[in-house]
KELUMVO-203518 format. One record per residue (C-alpha): residue in three letters; residue number from 1; x, y, z. Coordinates in pm, whole numbers. Layout:
BEGIN
node r ala, k NUM, X X, Y Y, Z Z
...
***
This chain:
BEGIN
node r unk, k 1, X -430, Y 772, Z 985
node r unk, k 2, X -593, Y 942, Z 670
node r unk, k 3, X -558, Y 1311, Z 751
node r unk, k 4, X -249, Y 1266, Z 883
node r unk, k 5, X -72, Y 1160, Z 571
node r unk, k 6, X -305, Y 1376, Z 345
node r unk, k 7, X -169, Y 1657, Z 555
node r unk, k 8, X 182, Y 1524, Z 527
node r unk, k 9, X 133, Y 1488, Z 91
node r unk, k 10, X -27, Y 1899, Z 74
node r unk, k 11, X 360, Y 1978, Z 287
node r unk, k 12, X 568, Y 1757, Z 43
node r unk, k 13, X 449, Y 1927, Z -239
node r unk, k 14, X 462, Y 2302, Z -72
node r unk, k 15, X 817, Y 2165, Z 56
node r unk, k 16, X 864, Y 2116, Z -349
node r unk, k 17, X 705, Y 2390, Z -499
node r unk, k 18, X 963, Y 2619, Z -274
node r unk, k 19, X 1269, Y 2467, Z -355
node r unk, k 20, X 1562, Y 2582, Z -444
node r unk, k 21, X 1588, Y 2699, Z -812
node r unk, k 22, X 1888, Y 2471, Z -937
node r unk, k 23, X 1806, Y 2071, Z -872
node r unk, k 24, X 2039, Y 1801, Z -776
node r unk, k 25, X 1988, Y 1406, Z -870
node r unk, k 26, X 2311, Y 1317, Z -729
node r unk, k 27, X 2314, Y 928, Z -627
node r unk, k 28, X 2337, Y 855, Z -277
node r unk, k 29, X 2260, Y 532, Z -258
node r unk, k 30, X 2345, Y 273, Z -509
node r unk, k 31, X 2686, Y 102, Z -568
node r unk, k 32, X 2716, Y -27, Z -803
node r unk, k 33, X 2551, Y 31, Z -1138
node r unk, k 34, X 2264, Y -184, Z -1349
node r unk, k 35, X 2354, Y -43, Z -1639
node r unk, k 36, X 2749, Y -75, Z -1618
node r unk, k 37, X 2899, Y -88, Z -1941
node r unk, k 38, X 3257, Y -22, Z -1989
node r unk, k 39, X 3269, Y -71, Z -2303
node r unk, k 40, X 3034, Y 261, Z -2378
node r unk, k 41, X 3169, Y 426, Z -2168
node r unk, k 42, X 3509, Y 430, Z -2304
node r unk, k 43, X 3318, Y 518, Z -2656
node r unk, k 44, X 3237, Y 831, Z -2551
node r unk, k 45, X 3523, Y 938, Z -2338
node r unk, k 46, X 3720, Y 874, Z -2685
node r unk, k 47, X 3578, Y 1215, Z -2816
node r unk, k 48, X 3512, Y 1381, Z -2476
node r unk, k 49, X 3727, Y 1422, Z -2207
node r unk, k 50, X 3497, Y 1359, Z -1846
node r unk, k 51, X 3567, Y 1697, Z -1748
node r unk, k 52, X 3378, Y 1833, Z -2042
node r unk, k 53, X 3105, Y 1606, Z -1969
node r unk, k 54, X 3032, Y 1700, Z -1606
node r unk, k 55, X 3007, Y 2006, Z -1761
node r unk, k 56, X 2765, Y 1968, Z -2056
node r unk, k 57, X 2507, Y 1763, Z -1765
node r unk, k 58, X 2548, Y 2056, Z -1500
node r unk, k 59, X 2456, Y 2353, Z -1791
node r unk, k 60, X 2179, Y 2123, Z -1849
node r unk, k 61, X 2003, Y 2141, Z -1524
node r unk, k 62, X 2119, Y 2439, Z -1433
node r unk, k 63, X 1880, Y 2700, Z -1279
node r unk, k 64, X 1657, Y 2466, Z -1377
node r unk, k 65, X 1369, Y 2436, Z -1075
node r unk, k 66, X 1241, Y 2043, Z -971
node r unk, k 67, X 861, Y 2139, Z -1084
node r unk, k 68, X 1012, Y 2197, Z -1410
node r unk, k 69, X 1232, Y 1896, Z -1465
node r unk, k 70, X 1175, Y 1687, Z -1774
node r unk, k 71, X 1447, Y 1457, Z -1965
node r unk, k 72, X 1313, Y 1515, Z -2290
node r unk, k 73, X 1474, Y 1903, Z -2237
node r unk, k 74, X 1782, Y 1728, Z -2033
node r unk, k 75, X 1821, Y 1501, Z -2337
node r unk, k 76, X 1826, Y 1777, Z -2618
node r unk, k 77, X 2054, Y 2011, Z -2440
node r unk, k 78, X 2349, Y 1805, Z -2385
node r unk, k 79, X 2299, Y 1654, Z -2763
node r unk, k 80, X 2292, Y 1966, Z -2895
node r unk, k 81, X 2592, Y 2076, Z -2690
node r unk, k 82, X 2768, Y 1716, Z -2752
node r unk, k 83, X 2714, Y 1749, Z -3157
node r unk, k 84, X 2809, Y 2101, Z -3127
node r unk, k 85, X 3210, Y 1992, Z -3028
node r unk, k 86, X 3193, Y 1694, Z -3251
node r unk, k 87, X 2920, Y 1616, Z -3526
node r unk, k 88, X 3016, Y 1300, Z -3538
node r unk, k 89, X 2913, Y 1189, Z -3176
node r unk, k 90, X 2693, Y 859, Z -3162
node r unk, k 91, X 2754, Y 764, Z -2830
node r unk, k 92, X 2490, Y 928, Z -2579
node r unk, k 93, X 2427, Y 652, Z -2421
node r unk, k 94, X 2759, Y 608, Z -2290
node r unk, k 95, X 2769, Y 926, Z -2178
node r unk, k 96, X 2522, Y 882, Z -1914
node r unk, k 97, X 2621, Y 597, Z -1804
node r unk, k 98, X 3015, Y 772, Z -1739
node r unk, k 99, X 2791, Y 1054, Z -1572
node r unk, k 100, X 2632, Y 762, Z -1340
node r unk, k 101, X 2961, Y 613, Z -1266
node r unk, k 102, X 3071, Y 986, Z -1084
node r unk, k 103, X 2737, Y 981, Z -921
node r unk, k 104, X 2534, Y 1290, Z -1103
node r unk, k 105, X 2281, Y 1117, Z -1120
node r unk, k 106, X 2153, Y 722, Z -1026
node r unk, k 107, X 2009, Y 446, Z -1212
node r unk, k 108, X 1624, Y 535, Z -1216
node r unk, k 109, X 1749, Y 888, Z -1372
node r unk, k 110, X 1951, Y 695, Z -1596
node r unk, k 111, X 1666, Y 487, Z -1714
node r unk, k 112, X 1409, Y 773, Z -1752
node r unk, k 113, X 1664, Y 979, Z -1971
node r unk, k 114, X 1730, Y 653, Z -2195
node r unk, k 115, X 1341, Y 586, Z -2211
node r unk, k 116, X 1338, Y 950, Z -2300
node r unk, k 117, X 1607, Y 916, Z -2573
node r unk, k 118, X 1436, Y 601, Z -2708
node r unk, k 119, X 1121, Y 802, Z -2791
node r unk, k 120, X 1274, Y 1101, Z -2980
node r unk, k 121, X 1449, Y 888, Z -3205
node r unk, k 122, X 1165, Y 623, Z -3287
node r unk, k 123, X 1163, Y 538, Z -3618
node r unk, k 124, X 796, Y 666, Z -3826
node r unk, k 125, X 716, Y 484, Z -4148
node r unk, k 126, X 577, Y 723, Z -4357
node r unk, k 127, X 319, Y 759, Z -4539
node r unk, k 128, X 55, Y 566, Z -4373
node r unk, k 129, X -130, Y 308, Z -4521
node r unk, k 130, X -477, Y 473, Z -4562
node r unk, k 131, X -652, Y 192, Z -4598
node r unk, k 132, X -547, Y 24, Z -4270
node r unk, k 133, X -577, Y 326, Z -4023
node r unk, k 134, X -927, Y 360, Z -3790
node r unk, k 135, X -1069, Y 644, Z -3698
node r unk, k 136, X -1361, Y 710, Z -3492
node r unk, k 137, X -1673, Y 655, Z -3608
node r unk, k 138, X -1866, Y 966, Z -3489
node r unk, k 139, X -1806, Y 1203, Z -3717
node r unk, k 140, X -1886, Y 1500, Z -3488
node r unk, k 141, X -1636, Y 1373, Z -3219
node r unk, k 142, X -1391, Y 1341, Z -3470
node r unk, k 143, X -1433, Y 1681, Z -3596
node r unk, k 144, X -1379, Y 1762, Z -3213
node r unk, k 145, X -1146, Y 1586, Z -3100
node r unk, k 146, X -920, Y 1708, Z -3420
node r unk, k 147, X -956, Y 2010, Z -3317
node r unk, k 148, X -819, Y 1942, Z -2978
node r unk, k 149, X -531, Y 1789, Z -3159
node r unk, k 150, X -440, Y 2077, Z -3321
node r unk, k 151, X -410, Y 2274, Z -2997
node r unk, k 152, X -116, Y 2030, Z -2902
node r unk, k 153, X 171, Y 2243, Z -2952
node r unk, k 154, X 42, Y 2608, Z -2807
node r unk, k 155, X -249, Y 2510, Z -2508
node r unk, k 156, X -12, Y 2179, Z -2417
node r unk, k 157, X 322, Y 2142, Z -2474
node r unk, k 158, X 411, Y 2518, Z -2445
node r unk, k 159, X 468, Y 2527, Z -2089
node r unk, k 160, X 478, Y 2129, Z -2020
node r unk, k 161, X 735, Y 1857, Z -2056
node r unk, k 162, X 683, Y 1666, Z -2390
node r unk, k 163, X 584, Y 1338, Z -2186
node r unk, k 164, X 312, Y 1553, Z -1957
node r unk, k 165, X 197, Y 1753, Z -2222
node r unk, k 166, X 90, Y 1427, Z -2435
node r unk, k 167, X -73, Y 1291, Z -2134
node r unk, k 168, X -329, Y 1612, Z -2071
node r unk, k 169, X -387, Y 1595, Z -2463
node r unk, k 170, X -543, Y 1266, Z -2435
node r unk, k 171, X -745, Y 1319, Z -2132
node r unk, k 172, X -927, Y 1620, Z -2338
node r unk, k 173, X -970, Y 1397, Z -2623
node r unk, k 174, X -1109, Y 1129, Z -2389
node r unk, k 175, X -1357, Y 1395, Z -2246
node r unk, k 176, X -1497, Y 1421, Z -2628
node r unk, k 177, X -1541, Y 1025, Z -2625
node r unk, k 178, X -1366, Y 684, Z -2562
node r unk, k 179, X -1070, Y 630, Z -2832
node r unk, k 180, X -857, Y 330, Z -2874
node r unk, k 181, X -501, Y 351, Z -2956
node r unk, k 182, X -567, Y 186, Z -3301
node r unk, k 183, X -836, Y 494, Z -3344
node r unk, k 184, X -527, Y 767, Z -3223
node r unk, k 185, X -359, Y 662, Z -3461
node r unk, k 186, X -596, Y 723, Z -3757
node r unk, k 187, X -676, Y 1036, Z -3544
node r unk, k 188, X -315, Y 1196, Z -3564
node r unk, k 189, X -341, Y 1132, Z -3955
node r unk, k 190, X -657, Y 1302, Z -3988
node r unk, k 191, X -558, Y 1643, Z -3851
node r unk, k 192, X -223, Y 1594, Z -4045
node r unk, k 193, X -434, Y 1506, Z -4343
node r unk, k 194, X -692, Y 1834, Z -4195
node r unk, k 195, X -335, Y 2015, Z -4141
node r unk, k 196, X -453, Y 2150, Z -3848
node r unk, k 197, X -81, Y 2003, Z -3703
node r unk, k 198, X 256, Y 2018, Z -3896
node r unk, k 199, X 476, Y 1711, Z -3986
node r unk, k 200, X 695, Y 1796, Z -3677
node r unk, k 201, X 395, Y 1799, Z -3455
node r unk, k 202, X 248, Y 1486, Z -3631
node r unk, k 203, X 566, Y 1325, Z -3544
node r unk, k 204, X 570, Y 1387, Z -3158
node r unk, k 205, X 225, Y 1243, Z -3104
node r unk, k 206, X 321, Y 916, Z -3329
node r unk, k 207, X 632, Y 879, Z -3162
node r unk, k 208, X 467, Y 887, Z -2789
node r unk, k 209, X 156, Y 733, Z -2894
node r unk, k 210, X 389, Y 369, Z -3010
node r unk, k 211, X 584, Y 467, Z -2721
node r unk, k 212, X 292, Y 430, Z -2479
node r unk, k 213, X 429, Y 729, Z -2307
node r unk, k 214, X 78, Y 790, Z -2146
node r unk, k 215, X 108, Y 489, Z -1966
node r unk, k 216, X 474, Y 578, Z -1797
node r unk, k 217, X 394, Y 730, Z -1480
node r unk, k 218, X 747, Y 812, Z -1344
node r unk, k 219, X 899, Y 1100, Z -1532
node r unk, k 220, X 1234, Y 1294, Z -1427
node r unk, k 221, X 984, Y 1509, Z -1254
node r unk, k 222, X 801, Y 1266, Z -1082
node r unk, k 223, X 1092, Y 1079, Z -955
node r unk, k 224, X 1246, Y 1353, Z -816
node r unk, k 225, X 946, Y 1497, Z -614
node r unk, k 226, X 906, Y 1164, Z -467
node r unk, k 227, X 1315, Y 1159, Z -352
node r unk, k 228, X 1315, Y 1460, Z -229
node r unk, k 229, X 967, Y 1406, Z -25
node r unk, k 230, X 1134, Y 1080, Z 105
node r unk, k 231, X 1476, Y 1251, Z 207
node r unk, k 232, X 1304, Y 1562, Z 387
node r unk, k 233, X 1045, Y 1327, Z 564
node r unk, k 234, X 1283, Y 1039, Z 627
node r unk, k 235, X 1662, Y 1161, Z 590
node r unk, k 236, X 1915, Y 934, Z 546
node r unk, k 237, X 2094, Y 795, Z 855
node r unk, k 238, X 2448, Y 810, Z 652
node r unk, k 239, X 2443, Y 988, Z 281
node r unk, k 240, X 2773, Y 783, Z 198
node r unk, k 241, X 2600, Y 447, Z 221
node r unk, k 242, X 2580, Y 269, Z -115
node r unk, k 243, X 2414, Y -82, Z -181
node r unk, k 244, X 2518, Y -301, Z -452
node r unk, k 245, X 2189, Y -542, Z -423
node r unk, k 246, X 1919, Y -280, Z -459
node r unk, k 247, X 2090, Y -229, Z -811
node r unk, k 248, X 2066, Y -605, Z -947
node r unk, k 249, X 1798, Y -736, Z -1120
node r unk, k 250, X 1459, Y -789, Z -981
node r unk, k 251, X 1280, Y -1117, Z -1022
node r unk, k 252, X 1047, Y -1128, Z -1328
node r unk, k 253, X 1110, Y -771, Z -1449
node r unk, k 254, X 1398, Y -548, Z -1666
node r unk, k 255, X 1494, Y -322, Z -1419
node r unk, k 256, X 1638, Y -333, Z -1079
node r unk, k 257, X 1460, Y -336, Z -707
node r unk, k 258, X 1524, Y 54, Z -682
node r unk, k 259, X 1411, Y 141, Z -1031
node r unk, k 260, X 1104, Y -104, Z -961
node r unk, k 261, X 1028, Y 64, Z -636
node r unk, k 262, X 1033, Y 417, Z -778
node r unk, k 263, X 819, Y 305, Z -1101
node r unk, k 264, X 525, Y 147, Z -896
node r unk, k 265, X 482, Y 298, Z -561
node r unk, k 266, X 475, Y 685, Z -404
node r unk, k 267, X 648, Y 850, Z -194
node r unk, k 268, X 397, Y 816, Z 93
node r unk, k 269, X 368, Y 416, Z -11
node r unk, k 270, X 693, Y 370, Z 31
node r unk, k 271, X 713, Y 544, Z 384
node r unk, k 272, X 390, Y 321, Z 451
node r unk, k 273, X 537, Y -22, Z 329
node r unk, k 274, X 894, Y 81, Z 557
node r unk, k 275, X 672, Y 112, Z 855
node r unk, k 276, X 576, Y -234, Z 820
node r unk, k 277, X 939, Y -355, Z 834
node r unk, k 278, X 984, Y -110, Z 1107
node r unk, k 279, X 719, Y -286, Z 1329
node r unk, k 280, X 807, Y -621, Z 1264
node r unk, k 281, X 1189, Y -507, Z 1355
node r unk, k 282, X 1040, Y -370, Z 1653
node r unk, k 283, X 841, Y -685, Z 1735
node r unk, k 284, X 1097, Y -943, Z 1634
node r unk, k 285, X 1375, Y -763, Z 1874
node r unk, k 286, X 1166, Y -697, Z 2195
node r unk, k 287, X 1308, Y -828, Z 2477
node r unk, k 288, X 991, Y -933, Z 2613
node r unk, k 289, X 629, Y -983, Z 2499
node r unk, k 290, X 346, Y -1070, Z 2729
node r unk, k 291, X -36, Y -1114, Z 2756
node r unk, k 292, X -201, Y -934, Z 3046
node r unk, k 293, X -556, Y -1026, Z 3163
node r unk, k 294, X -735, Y -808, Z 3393
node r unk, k 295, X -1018, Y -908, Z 3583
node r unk, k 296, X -1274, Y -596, Z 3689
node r unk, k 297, X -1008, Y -377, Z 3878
node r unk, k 298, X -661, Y -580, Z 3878
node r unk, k 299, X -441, Y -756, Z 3640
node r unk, k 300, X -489, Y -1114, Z 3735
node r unk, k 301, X -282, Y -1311, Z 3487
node r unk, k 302, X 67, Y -1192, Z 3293
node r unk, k 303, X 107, Y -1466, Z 3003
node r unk, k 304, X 490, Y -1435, Z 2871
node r unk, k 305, X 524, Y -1580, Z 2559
node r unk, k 306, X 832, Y -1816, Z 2430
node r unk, k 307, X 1029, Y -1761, Z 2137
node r unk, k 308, X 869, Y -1978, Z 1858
node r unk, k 309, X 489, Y -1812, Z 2018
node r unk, k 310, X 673, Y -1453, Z 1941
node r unk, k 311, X 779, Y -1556, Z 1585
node r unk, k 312, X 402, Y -1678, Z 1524
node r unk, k 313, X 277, Y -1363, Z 1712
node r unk, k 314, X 498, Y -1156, Z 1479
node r unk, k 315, X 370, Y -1352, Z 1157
node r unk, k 316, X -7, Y -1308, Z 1231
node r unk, k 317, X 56, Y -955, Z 1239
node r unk, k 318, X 252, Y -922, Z 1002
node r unk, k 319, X -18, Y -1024, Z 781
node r unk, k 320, X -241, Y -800, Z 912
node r unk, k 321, X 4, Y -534, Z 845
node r unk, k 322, X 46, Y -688, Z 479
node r unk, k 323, X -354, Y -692, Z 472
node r unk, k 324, X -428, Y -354, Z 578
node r unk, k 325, X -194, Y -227, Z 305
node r unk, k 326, X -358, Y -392, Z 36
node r unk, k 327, X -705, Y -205, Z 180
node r unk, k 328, X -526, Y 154, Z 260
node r unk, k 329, X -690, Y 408, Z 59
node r unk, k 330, X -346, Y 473, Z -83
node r unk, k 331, X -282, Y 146, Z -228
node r unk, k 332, X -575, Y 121, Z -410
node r unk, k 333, X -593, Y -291, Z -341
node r unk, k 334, X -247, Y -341, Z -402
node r unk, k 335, X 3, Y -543, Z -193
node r unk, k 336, X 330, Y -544, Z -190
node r unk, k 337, X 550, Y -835, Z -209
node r unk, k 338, X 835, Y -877, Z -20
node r unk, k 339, X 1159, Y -719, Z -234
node r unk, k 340, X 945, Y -406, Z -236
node r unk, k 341, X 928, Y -380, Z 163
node r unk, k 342, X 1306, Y -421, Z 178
node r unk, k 343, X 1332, Y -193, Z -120
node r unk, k 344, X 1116, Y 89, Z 85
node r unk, k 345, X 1292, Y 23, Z 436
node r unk, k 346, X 1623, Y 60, Z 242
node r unk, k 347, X 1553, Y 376, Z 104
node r unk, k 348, X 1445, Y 534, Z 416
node r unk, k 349, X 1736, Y 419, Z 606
node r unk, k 350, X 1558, Y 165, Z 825
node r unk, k 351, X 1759, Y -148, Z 675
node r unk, k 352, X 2116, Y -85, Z 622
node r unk, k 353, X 2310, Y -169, Z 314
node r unk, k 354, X 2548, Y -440, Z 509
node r unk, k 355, X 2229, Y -639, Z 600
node r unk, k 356, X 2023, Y -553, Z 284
node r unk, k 357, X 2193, Y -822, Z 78
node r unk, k 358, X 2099, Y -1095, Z 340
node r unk, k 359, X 1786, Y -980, Z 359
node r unk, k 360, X 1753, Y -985, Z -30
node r unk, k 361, X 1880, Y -1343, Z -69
node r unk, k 362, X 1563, Y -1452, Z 113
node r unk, k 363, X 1364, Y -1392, Z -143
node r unk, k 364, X 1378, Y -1747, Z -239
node r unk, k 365, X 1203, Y -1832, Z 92
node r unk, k 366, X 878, Y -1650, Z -8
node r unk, k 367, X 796, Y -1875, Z -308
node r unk, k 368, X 512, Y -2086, Z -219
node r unk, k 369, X 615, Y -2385, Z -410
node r unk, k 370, X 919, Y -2476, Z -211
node r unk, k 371, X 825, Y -2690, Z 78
node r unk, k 372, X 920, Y -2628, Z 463
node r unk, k 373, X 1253, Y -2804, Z 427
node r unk, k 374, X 1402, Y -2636, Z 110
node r unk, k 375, X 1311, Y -2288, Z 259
node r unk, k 376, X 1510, Y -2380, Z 586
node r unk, k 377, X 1769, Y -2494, Z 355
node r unk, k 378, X 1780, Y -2157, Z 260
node r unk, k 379, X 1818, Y -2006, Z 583
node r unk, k 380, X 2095, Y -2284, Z 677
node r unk, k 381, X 2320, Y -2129, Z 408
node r unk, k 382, X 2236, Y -1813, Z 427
node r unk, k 383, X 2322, Y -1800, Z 786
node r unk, k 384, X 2629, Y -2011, Z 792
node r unk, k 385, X 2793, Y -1773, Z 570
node r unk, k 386, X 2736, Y -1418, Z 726
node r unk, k 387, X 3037, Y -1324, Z 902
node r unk, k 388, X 2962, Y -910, Z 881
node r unk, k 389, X 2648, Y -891, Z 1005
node r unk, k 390, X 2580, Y -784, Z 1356
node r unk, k 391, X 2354, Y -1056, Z 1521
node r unk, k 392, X 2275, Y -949, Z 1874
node r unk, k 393, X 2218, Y -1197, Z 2162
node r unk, k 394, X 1962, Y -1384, Z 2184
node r unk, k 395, X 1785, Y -1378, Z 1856
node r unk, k 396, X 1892, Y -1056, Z 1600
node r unk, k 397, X 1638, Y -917, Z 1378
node r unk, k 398, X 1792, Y -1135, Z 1024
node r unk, k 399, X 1752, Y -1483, Z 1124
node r unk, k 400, X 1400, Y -1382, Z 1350
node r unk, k 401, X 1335, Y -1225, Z 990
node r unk, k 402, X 1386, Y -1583, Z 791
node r unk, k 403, X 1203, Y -1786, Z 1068
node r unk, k 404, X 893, Y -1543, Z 1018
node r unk, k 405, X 945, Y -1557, Z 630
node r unk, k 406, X 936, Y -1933, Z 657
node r unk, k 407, X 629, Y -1984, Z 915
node r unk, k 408, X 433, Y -1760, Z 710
node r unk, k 409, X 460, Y -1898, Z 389
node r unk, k 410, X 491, Y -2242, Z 431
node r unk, k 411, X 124, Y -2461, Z 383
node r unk, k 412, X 22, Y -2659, Z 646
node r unk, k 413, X 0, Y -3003, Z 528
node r unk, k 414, X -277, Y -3243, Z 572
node r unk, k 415, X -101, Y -3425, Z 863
node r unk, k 416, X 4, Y -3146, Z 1053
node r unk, k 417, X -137, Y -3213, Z 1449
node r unk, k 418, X -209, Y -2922, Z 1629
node r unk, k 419, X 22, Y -2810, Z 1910
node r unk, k 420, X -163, Y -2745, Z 2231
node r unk, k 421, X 138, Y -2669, Z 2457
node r unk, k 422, X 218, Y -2348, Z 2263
node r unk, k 423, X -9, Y -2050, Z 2188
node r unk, k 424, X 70, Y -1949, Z 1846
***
C-alpha cells in the first residue's frame, strides 16, 4: 500500500503546484459556526456595510496562488484597507466572523487568521531584563548562530510567509547546536544588542518565539493544500451539505471536531482513517458473511455466520484496522480515536451530515469507564429518538455501528462464561 499513496502525495502536490492562480476557501461544509458571535458581528457591520466587506476579503486573496497563501499577509491587507475607510476600526475580529457567516471562508480559516492576528499584536515588554535572559554557552555557536539571525529578514522571510519563514530560521540555528527557548530568547537580544537585526525585526522573532509559532503546523497554506488534495481525490457527494455537529466542541480540547481533524492529521491520514469507516460500513451492511473450508480440491464446508458472530467478526477487525493505523508508516504510532474517524469519513463524504450527529452522540459509548449497561443505555436513547435517519431492513449501518462500539469497548468481567454455541 506504500507506493501507492506515496505516488498519490507526489500528484496532490503537482495537482497544487498547478492550480489556478486566484484561491477559494469558501465553506462547504459546516453549518453552523463555532465561533458565532452576534454580538461582534454587529460591531463591525456598524462602520462597514457587508458589501464592503466581501470586498476588502476578495482584494485580499485575489490573484493570490494556494502555494503562496499565508494569513499573516491576509490579515494586514484587509486592516490596512479597514483602517484606511475608518481609523477608528477595532473590530477585526468581527469581521471575520460576518465573512464566515456568508461562507468565504470556514471555521479552521477562521481560527488560523485569529491565531494569526493574535501574534502580530502580542504585547513585548521592553527592555529586557539583562540579568535574567540565557544565552548559549558556546561562545562560537553563539557568534554563529547570530549571524544566522541576522539573515532573518532577506534569506527567510523575503519570499516566505512570516509563520514559515520563522520555522526554517530555527532549523538553521538548530544545525549550529541544540537551543532552548529560554536560550532564543537571550539569542534574539544578543543580535539586537550585536544590531545585526532592527527593533522591527527583533520584534517578529519575540512575538513568534512566545507565540510558539514553530510548533503550529497548520497554516492557511497548509490547510488549504490538504482541502483541496481531499476534494480532488475524494469529491464531495453533495457541495450544499452542511453539518452543525462537526462544528461543536470536541471533548477535552478548544476547538471543534473539524478544526481538530485539520490541526492533527494529513490529507492522506484522513483518506486512510475514512477507509476504515468505509470497511466496517461495508462489513456491518453485508447481506451475508460466511466461512468456506476447502478440503484438497473442493469446498467441503460453508459456515454462515449469525448476526451477533458478524458484529464480533466486524469488531475484531475493526481493531485490526484501528491497529494497523497506529503502525502505518504515515501515522508515525498514532491512533486515532473515534470522533476523528467520523470526522475523516465526514469530510470525504462517506458519512452524511443527517447521520453524523447520531453517530457523534456515541461518543459517550467509547469511554472505558462506563460499564456494559450504561453504554446500552446510551444506545436505548439514542435510538428511540431518531426519526430521520434511514435504517434499512434488517440491521442499518447506525445501530450495527453502536452494537460494535459497545462489544468492543466493554471489559469482560471476571464472571463472564464463555459461549460455545457462537463463534465470535
Amino acid at each position: 500500500m506504500r507506493l501507492p499513496l506515496i505516488g498519490l502525495l507526489l500528484f496532490s502536490q503537482l495537482s497544487f503546484a498547478q492550480e489556478a492562480a486566484t484561491v477559494s476557501l469558501k465553506n462547504d461544509r459546516e453549518g453552523k459556526s463555532f465561533f458565532e458571535n452576534p454580538a461582534k458581528v454587529s460591531r463591525a457591520l456598524r462602520d462597514f456595510k457587508g458589501e464592503e466587506l466581501l470586498e476588502i476579503y476578495q482584494n485580499s486573496i485575489k490573484g493570490v496562488e494556494g502555494s503562496k497563501l499565508c494569513a499573516f499577509d491576509v490579515n494586514k491587507s484587509m486592516s490596512d484597507a479597514l483602517l484606511k475607510k475608518s481609523r477608528r476600526f477595532d473590530a477585526y475580529e468581527g469581521v471575520l466572523l460576518y465573512l464566515r457567516s456568508k461562507d468565504q471562508f470556514d471555521d479552521v480559516v477562521v481560527k488560523i487568521l485569529l491565531d494569526a492576528r493574535k501574534v502580530s499584536t502580542t504585547t513585548i515588554d521592553l527592555p529586557k531584563s539583562e540579568d535574567q535572559l540565557r544565552k548559549p554557552s558556546d561562545k562560537v555557536k553563539l557568534a554563529e548562530m547570530v549571524k544566522t539571525v541576522g539573515t532573518f529578514k532577506e534569506r527567510f522571510l523575503k519570499n516566505a510567509c512570516y509563520d514559515d519563514a520563522y520555522r526554517n530560521l530555527l532549523g538553521e540555528i538548530r544545525k549550529v547546536g541544540d537551543v532552548t527557548d529560554v536560550e532564543l530568547e537571550g539569542l534574539f537580544v544578543e543580535a539586537a544588542k550585536k544590531k545585526v537585526i532592527n527593533t522591527e525585526t527583533y520584534l517578529l522573532l519575540e512575538r513568534a518565539r512566545l507565540n510558539e509559532i514553530s510548533t503550529n503546523g497548520l497554516t492557511l497554506k497548509s490547510y488549504y493544500q490538504k482541502m483541496t488534495s481531499l476534494r480532488l481525490h475524494k469529491p464531495l457527494r453533495d457541495a450544499t451539505e452542511r453539518s452543525d455537529f462537526i462544528t461543536e466542541k470536541a471533548l477535552k480540547t478548544k476547538v471543534s471536531h473539524r478544526i481538530q481533524l485539520y490541526a492533527n492529521y494529513s490529507d492522506l491520514q484522513i483518506m486512510l482513517m475514512a477507509d476504515v469507516v468505509k470497511r466496517l460500513r461495508t462489513r456491518l451492511e453485508a447481506k451475508k458473511v460466511t466461512i468456506s473450508i476447502f478440503g484438497e480440491d473442493e469446498e467441503v464446508e460453508i459456515i454462515t455466520l449469525e448476526p451477533m458472530e458478524r458484529f464480533r467478526l466486524a469488531i475484531k477487525l475493526l481493531r485490526k484496522d484501528m491497529a494497523l493505523l497506529a503502525t502505518n508508516t504515515y501515522f508515525n504510532g498514532r491512533t486515532p480515536g473515534y470522533m476523528d474517524l467520523i470526522s475523516a469519513s465526514y469530510e470525504t463524504s462517506l458519512i452524511p451530515a443527517t447521520e453524523l450527529k447520531e453517530l457523534g452522540g456515541l461518543e459517550e459509548i467509547w469511554n472505558p469507564a462506563k460499564t456494559f449497561w450504561e453504554k446500552a443505555s446510551v444506545w436505548i436513547r439514542t435510538f428511540s429518538s431518531v426519526a430521520t435517519v434511514a435504517i434499512p431492513a434488517p440491521y442499518g449501518f447506525i445501530p450495527a455501528l453502536v452494537l460494535v462500539v459497545i462489544e468492543a469497548t466493554v471489559g469482560k468481567g471476571a464472571d463472564t462464561q464463555p459461549d460455545n454455541t457462537v463463534l465470535f
